[in-house]
Residue, then its C-alpha position, 0 to 999 in steps of 0.5 A: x941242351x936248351x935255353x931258360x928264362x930266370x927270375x932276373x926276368x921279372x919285373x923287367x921283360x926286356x924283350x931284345x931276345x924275342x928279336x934274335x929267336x929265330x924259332x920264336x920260342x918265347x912266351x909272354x907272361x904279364x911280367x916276364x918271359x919264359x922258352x919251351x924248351x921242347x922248342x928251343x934249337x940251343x942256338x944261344x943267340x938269345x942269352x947275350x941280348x938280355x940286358x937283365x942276364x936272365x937266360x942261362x944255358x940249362x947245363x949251368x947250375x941250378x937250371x933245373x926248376x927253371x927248366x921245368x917253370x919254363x915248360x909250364x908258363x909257356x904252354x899258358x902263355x901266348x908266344x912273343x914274336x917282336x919286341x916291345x918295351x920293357x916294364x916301367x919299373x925294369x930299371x929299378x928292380x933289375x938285379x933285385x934279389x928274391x923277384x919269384x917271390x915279390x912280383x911274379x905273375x901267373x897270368x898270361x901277357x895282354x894280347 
């Protein structure tokens, strides 16, 4: 089993997650996070610090393609390894329906 990011994480980036990995298994892209699967430990202690409920176990249904997004973003994107504030629109768009397709960015976080 290994842990995912969702697209609740989109236009948000909540990164209370980052604080608790103890693997630094997260990864930054302009408008949200995603975790190597390959390096994550299962531990779960990440899926309960999202405010937006976006992490899911990849045994639950429907994980499937975001296991796989996952794996892709973050061997693009640069690892996260300490909090940092959430979007300015996080408030507004969290819980907003159909964000893969309105806001998502394929490009990495600035460093």
């Amino acid at each position: 089993m290994t842990y995912v990011v969702q697209d609740n994480c989109i236009a948000c980036k909540y990164t209370d997650c980052v604080e608790v990995c103890p693997v630094d298994c997260f990864y930054e892209g302009e408008n949200m996070l995603v975790i190597h699967p390959d390096e994550c430990i299962d531990c779960g202690v990440c899926e309960p610090e999202c405010p937006a409920d976006a992490i899911r176990a990849d045994t639950e249904p429907g994980t499937e393609k975001w296991v796989e997004f996952n794996r892709k973003y973050s061997e693009l994107w640069p690892v996260i390894i300490e909090r940092k504030d959430p979007l300015p629109e996080a408030e507004e768009r969290d819980g907003e329906d159909g964000k893969l397709e309105k806001y998502f960015s394929e490009e990495p976080a600035e460093q």
